[in-house]
SEZA-320948 format. One line per 3 residues: their letters; for each residue x, y, z of C-alpha. Coordinates in steps of 0.25 Angstrom, whole numbers. Layout:
N
a> X/Y/Z  ...
***
This chain:
837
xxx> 715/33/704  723/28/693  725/43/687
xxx> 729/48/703  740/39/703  744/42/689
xxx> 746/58/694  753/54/707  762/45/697
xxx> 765/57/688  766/66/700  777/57/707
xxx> 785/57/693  784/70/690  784/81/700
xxx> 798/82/702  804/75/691  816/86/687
xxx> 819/92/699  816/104/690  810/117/693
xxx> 798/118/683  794/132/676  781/134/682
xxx> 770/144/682  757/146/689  746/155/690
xxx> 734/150/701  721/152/694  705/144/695
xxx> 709/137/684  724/131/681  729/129/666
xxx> 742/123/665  752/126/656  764/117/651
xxx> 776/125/642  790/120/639  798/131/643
xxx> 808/123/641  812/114/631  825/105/634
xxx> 824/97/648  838/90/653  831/75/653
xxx> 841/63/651  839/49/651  844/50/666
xxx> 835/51/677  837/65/685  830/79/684
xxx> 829/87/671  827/102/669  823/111/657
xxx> 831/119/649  828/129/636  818/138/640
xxx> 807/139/628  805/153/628  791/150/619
xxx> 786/143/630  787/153/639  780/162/630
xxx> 768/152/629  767/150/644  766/164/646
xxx> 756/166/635  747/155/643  748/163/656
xxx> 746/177/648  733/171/643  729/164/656
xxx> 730/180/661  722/186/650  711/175/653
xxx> 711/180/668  711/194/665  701/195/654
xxx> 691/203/654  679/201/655  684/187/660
xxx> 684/174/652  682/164/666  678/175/677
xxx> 681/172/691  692/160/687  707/161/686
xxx> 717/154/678  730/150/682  742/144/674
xxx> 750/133/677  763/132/668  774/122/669
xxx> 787/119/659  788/106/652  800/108/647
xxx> 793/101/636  798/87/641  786/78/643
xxx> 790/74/658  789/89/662  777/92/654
xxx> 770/81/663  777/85/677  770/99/673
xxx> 757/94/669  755/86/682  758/98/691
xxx> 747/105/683  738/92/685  741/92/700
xxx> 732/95/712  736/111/712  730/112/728
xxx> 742/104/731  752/107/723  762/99/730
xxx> 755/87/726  751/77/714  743/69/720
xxx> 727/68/710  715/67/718  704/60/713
xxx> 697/72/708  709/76/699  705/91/696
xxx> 717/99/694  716/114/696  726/115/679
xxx> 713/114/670  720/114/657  736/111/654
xxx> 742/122/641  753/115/634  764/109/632
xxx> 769/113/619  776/99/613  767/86/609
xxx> 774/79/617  773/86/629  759/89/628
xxx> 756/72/624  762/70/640  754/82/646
xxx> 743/78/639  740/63/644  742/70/657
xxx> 734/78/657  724/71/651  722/63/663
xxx> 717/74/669  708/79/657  713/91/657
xxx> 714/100/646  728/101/639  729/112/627
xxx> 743/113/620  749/126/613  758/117/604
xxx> 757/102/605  752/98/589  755/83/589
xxx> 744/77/584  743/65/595  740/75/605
xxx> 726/75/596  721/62/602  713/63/612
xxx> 710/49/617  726/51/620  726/66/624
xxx> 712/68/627  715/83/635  724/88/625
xxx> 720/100/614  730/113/609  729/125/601
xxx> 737/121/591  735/110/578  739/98/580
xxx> 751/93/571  741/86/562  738/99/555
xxx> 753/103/558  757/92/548  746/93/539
xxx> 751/109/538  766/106/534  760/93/523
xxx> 752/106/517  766/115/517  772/104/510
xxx> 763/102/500  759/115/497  776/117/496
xxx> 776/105/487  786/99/496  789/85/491
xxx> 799/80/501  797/83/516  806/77/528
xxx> 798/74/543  807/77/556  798/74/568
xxx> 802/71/582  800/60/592  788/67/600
xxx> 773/68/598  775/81/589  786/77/579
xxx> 780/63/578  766/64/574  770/76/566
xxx> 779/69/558  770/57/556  760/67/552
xxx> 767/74/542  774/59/536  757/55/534
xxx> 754/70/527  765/67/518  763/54/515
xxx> 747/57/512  753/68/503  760/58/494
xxx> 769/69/485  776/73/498  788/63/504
xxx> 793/63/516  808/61/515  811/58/529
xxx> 803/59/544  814/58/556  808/58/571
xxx> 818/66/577  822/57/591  821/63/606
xxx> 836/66/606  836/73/592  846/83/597
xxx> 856/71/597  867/73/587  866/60/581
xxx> 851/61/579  852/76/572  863/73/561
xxx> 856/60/559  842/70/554  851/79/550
xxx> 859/68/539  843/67/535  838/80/533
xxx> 852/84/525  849/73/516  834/76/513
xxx> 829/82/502  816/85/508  809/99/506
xxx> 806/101/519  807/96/532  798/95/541
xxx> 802/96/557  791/92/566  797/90/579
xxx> 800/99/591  809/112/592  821/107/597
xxx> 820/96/587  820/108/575  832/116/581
xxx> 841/105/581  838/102/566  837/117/562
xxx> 851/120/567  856/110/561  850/112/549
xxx> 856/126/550  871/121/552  869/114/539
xxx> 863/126/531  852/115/527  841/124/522
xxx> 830/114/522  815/115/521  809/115/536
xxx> 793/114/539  792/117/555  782/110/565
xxx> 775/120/574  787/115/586  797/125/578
xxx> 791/132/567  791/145/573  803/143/584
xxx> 812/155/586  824/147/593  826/139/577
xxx> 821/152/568  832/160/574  843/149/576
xxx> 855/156/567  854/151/553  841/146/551
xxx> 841/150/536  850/139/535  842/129/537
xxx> 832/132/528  816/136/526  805/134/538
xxx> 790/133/535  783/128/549  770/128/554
xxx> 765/135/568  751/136/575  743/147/570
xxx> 750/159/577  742/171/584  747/182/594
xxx> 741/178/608  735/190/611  739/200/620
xxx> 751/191/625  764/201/616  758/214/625
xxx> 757/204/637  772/202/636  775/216/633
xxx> 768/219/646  779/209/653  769/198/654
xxx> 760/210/660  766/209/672  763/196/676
xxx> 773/185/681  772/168/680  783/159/683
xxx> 788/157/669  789/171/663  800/175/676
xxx> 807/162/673  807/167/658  809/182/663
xxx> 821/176/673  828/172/660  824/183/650
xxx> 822/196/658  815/206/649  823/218/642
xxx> 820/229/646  832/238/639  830/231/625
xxx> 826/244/614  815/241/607  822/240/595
xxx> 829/227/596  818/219/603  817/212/592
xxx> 832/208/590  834/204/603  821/194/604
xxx> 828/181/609  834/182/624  846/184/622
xxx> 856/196/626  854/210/624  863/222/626
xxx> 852/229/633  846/219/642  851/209/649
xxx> 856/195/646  844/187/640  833/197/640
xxx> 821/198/632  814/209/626  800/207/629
xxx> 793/214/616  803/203/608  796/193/616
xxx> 781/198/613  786/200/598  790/184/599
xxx> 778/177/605  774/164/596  762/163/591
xxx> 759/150/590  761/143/602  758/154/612
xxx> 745/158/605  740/142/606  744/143/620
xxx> 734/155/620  724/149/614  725/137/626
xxx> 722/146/636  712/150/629  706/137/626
xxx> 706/133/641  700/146/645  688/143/634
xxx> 688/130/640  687/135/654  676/146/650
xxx> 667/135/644  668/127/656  666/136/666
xxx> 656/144/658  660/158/660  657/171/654
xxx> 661/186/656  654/184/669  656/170/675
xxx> 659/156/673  649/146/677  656/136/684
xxx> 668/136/693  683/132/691  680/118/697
xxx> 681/108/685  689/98/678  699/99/667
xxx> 691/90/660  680/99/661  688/110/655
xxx> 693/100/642  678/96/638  677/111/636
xxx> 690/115/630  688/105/622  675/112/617
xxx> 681/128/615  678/134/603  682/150/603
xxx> 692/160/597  704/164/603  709/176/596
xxx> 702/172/582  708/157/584  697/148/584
xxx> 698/138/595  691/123/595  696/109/597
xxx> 692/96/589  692/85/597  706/81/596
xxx> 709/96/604  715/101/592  712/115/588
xxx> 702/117/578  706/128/568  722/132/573
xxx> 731/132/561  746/133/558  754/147/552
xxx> 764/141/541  777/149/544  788/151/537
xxx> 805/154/542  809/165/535  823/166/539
xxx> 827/179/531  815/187/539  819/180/551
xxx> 804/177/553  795/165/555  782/169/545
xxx> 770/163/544  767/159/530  754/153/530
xxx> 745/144/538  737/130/539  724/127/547
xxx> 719/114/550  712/106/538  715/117/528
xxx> 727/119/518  740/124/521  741/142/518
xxx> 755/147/513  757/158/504  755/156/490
xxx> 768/160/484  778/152/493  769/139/490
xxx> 770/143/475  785/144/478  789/131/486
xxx> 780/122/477  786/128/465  801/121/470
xxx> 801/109/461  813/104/464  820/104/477
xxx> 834/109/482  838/92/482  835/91/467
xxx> 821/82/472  809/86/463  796/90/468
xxx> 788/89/456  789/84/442  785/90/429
xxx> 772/81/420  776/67/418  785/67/428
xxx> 786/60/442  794/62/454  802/49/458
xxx> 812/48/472  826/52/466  838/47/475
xxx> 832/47/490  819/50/496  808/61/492
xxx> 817/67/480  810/65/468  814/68/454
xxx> 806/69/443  805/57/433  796/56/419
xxx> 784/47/420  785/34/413  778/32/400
xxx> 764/29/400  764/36/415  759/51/419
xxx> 764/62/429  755/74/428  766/81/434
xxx> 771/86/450  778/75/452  767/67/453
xxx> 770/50/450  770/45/439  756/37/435
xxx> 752/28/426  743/31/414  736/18/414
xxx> 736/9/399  726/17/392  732/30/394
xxx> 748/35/390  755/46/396  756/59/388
xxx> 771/64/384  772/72/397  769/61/404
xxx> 758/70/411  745/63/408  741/50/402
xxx> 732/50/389  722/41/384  730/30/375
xxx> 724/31/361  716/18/359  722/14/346
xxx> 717/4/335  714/5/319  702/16/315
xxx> 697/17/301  705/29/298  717/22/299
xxx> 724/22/285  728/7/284  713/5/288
xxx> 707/11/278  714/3/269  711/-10/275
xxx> 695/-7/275  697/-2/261  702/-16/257
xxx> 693/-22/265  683/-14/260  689/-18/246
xxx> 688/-32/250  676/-35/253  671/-25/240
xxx> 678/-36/232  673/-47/237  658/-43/235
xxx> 662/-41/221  667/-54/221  657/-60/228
xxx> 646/-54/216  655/-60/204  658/-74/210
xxx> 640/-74/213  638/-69/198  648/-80/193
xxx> 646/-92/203  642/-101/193  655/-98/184
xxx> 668/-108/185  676/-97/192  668/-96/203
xxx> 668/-112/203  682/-110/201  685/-102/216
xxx> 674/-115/224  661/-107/220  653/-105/232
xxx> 667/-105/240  669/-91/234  658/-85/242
xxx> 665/-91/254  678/-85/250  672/-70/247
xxx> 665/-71/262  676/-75/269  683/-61/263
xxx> 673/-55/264  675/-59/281  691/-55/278
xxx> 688/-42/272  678/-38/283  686/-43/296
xxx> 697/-35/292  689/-23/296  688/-30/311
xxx> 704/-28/310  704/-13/307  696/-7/317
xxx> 694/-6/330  696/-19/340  683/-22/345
xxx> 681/-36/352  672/-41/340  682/-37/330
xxx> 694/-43/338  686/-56/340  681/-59/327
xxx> 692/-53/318  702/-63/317  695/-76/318
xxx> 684/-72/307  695/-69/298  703/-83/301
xxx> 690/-90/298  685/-80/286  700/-83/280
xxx> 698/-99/283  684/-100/275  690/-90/263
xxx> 704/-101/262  695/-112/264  687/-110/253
xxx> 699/-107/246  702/-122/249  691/-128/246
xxx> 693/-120/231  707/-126/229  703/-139/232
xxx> 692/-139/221  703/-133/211  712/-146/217
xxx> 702/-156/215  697/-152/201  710/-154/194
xxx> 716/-165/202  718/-178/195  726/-186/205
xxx> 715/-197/209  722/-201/220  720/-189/227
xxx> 705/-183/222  697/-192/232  703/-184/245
xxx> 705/-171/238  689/-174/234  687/-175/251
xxx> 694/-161/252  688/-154/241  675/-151/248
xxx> 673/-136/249  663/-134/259  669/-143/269
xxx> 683/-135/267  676/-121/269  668/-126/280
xxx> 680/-134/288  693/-126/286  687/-112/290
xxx> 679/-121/301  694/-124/308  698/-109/307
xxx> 682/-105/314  686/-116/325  702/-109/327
xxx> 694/-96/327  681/-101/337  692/-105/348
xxx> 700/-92/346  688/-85/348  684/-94/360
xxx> 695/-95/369  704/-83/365  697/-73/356
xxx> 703/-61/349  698/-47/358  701/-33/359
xxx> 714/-30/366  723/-16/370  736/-14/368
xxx> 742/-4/377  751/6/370  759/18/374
xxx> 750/29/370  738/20/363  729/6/365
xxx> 731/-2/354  715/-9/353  717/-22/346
xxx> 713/-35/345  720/-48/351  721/-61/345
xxx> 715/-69/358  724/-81/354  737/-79/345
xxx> 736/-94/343  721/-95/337  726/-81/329
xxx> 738/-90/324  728/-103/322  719/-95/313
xxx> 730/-90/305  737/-101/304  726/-108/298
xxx> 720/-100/287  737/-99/283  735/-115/284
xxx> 724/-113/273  731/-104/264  742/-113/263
xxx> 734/-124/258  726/-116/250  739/-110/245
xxx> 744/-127/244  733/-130/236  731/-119/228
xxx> 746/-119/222  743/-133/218  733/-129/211
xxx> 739/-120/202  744/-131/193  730/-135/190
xxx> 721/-127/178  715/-118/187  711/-106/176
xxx> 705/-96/187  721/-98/194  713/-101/208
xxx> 724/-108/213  734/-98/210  728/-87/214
xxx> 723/-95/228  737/-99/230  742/-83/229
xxx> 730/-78/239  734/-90/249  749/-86/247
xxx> 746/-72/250  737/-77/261  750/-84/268
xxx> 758/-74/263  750/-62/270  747/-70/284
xxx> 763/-76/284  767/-59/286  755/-56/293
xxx> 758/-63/304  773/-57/309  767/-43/305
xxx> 755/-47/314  763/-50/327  773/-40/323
xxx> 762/-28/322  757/-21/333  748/-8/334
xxx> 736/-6/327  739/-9/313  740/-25/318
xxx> 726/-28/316  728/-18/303  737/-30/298
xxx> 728/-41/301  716/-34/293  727/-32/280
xxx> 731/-47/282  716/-52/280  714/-44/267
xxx> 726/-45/262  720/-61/264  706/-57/260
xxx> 712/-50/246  723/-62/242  710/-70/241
xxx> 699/-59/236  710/-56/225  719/-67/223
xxx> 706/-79/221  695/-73/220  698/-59/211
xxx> 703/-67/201  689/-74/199  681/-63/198
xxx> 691/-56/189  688/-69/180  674/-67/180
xxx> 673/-53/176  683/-51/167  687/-66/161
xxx> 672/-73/160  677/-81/148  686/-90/159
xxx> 675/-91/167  668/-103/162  671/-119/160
xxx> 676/-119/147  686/-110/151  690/-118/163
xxx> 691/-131/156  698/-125/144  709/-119/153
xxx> 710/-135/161  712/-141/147  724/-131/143
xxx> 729/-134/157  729/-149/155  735/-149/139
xxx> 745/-141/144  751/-150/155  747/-162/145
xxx> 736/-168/152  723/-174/142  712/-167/145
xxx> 697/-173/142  690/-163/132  674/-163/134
***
């Protein structure tokens, strides 16, 4: 009941809403298929309430109205016959293409025909129109649709491509021989890319079809990444108004996009083109289907001007039999729209066959009479696109009809009695060729496998030329050498880059989408076209082009280092040395100068060398987490114990020739070797415990330019500093103690020469120190390593060669009666009695 009431409501707005005479025409048939051109393309509408009529007769239209009647006739007159013993009619009406007339038209092809004065719905809606052809814009065709829909009767449009109408929970009656404008959009993102366009500019239109499109294309690009969208304008209702063009018009002259996308209706385009032509812009144009193959904007006068077009049509194809059917004057036959056409363009029939083809518009001839037409210039100038979709239509609702009724050469199994919806489920379900075009629908009542012809302006041949094509879900096909030559422009005509040579990025220059081409940063990569400068991360460096990162040399002392070799050398010397002194001080350890350097305190002194001369080569190689770790604190202690008994040597010397009573009983307490070689390195093993404890020495990076310094890290400065400052602490005592006792008759010099090694011990750490916190690089552990045997050789040469050069070479010193003979000279010189045994 609800949907009875909703007619009588449509009806009672619309059956006489203009006060218009509508362009009709109707042929009576079984079966009624319902067609719905704009002939027209302007209507008088105002915000005003009153009657409006249409104006601007679209000669294209009439040429596809007449196409749908001609192949309604070629059905019925087929042989043998395609549905035998049922006829099809037509039922045309003008939209003007305004949504209001489109949906006055379709309810009079939705109304009861018996009665055609009236548009009342019975209850058994079935209406004698099975299937509606048409409209031609979105828009149109969105109104039509929900209407229709209502009903459940099939709608199949020639031209509409907005991708909403592809919903069918909104438009569930709706299918077209034609692509949607998903794979409209998808066709120009591929022109781009494969043009290597960076910069592209939108221009849309407030209506279903330049509104999804656009938003279609702005997502493609945005996906694409290396294409940017400069600007997107969705031209208003009133675009023609003056204030709204030169406000696009300011846009567009200061773009320096590629190329500009219109995707918006006809009348839209001419007011932009002529414009464009007035101000010889010569721009870059890709053209949506709504204008891409337009006469009325290919021959306005200075077209060059404006610049290049590439578009993009429906796959076209000659409807067959159709040019020798206008040759034939429409083969006699008459229908309401071709007399009013006819009315206003009588045929030519004085026009020499010569200049048919230079008088193809209507316009005056001196032959004919005002506006005449040439009929072979008509037939020579029938689209391709548009009318063979509106073919294809009819062909689909006969296949439909011939499914449902089941008919072969000889019959059909069933009558014409059914209902639209009926007929849908098996439109729905076709799957036939019509002159080698595969026709199938998916579910959204797209076509299956229709493509698009890529075409091209070419203004100096005065021809629109197909130049490639794009199907569905497959890539874009343009001749090789134009690809070759647009991708090869690097640079456009507003200085903007489009790609960048190796290590190189493109960067926005002064407004949006023009890049110019700047050098990668150090320690970043660009392998080239532009491409954005990347990082190469902190193990790898970028290579002088600045085209690829390497690998950063990992970078620490090897053995074939020079100053290395002779550090092991030393080292290797060192510890040589030290078995050799080791073997004389064990083959004379019972003589006095053995006594005479703390006897066993020797041994202890050779070892903890010995410990210097091999930790040197933890310093020299390559940073290992064992090496780091011990290193340092191993050398403090080894260089405690070897100053320690040091100590403990002087103290002896000290306490043997000290005469001062007073002071003998707590230098006896001190003089207690053992104890001192057990407790003063003890203090530097419990520094070096802590530090290893809480904050150890490890392995660490350094991250260079074009190398990884590997190198060892202190853990704590402040334990580093403690240990060092503590074994200076004992040199300078040593140092104290031993140049006090170079007074006393020391005949093997062991104070002198202790006092020179703990000099040259201060001496070595005092410059190794700013060295050391100056020094960076690979050579700082180097120094640490020359600093310990420069330490390890002033006591191996200074204290303890000395000895050993006694006891090879100068035996006749080494012995008590020498000693005591050298104390009593000592003493008789300075005065002093001395007791003779």
């Amino acid at each position: 009941m609800s949907l009875h009431l909703f007619f009588i409501t449509l009806c009672v707005s619309f059956t006489h809403p203009s006060g218009r005479d509508v362009l009709h025409a109707y042929s009576p048939g079984d079966i009624i298929i319902g067609g719905l051109f704009p002939f027209h393309t302007q209507t008088d509408r105002n915000t005003t309430h009153g009657p409006s009529s249409c104006s601007e007769f679209e000669f294209w239209s009439f040429v596809q109205s007449q196409v749908m009647i001609y192949a309604i006739r070629e059905i019925n007159q087929r042989t043998p016959r395609v549905l035998p013993n049922i006829t099809i009619g037509y039922d045309i009406y003008d939209t003007c293409g305004d949504v209001s007339f489109a949906i006055e038209a379709t309810l009079k092809l939705l109304k009861d025909q018996s009665d055609p004065k009236s548009c009342l719905v019975s209850e058994n809606f079935q209406t004698k129109t099975k299937a509606v052809i048409g409209e031609e814009a979105s828009e149109v065709s969105i109104a039509v649709a929900r209407v229709v829909a209502l009903s459940s009767v099939p709608q199949i449009s020639y031209a509409s491509t907005s991708q909403l109408l592809s919903r069918k929970l909104k438009f569930p009656t709706f299918l077209r021989t034609i692509s949607s404008d998903e794979y409209q959009t998808k066709a120009m993102a591929e022109l781009v890319e494969k043009f290597n366009w960076k910069t592209v500019a939108i221009i849309g239109s407030d209506d279903e079809y330049g509104k999804y499109g656009s938003d279609n294309l702005f997502d493609l690009f945005s996906e694409m990444k290396d294409v940017c969208v400069e600007f997107r304008e969705i031209l208003p209702g009133d675009f023609s108004n003056k204030k709204n063009t030169s406000r696009l018009w300011s846009i567009i002259y200061n773009s320096s996009a590629e190329a500009i996308i219109l995707f918006t209706k006809l009348s839209n385009v001419k007011v932009i083109m002529k414009e464009a032509i007035r101000n010889n812009l010569s721009r870059t144009w890709i053209a949506s289907d709504s204008w891409s193959t337009s006469d009325s904007i290919f021959k306005l006068h200075g077209i060059e001007r404006a610049g290049q077009v590439f578009g993009f049509i429906s796959k076209r194809k000659k409807v067959p039999g159709f040019k020798d059917y206008v040759l034939s004057k429409f083969n006699g036959t008459t229908n309401t729209i071709l007399e009013h056409f006819l009315t206003h363009n009588p045929l030519c029939t004085k026009q020499p066959e010569e200049n048919s083809e230079a008088n193809c518009s209507i316009q005056n001839s001196q032959q004919c009479s005002n506006r005449s037409l040439d009929l072979r210039c008509l037939a020579n100038h029938i689209d391709q696109d548009t009318s063979y979709n509106t073919y294809v239509a009819i062909q689909v609702v006969v296949e439909g009809l011939r499914r449902l009724l089941k008919c072969d050469s000889h019959g059909c199994g069933r009558s014409a009695d059914f209902t639209a919806y009926e007929l849908l489920l098996e439109i729905k379900k076709v799957n036939f060729t019509v002159d080698t075009t595969r026709i199938e629908f998916d579910s959204n009542g797209d076509p299956i496998s229709l493509g698009f012809d890529v075409v091209y302006w070419n203004m100096s041949a005065s021809d629109i030329q197909t130049i490639g094509e794009y199907w569905p879900n497959k890539c874009i096909k343009l001749p090789v050498e134009l690809v070759e030559k647009m991708s090869n422009v690097l640079v456009t005509a507003y200085n903007c880059s489009k790609t960048c040579e190796q290590g190189q990025e493109l960067k926005i220059k002064h407004k949006k989408c023009c890049y110019i081409c700047e050098p990668c940063a150090e320690g970043d990569f660009s392998p080239g076209n532009g491409l954005k400068c990347e990082k190469c991360g902190v193990e790898r460096y970028s290579s002088p082009l600045k085209n690829t990162c390497l690998d950063k040399t990992v970078e620490f002392l090897l053995w074939s280092n020079a100053f290395i070799i002779i550090l092991s050398c030393l080292a290797v010397f060192g510890i040589l040395v030290i078995v050799v002194f080791a073997v004389l001080f064990t083959i004379y350890r019972r003589t006095p100068i053995v006594k005479a350097v703390g006897g066993y305190l020797c041994f202890l002194e050779l070892l903890s060398l010995l410990a210097c001369f091999c930790l040197t080569f933890s310093f020299i190689v390559e940073p290992t987490k064992a090496s780091c770790r011990l290193g340092l604190p191993l050398f403090g202690i080894s260089c405690s114990l070897c100053i320690s008994c040091i100590l403990a040597n002087l103290l002896q010397i000290l306490l043997g020739f000290n005469f001062d009573w007073s002071k003998s009983s707590w230098m006896k307490k001190l003089n207690q070797p053992a104890l001192i070689v057990i407790v003063v390195p003890g203090v530097q093993l419990a520094l070096c415990v802590l530090w290893l404890y809480y904050y150890p020495p490890s392995t660490g990076e350094t991250i260079l330019v074009n190398t990884i310094l590997k190198q060892c890290t202190k853990g704590s400065k402040l334990f580093f500093i403690a240990m060092l400052c503590y074994n200076s602490f004992l040199a300078l005592i040593c140092f104290l103690f031993a140049f006090k006792g170079k007074k006393l008759p020391d005949l093997y010099k062991n104070a002198s020469l202790i006092s020179m090694s703990m000099m040259l011990f201060l001496i070595v750490w005092i410059l190794f120190s700013p060295i050391y916190i100056s020094k960076f690089g690979k050579y700082k552990r180097a120094i640490e390593s020359a600093a310990i045997l420069v330490f390890s050789y002033s006591i191996l040469f200074l204290h303890l060669a000395p000895k050993c050069y006694i006891m090879v070479f100068k035996k006749e010193i080494n012995n008590e009666k020498a000693i005591t003979e050298y104390i009593r000279k000592h003493y008789e010189q300075r005065g002093i009695a001395v007791v003779k045994s």
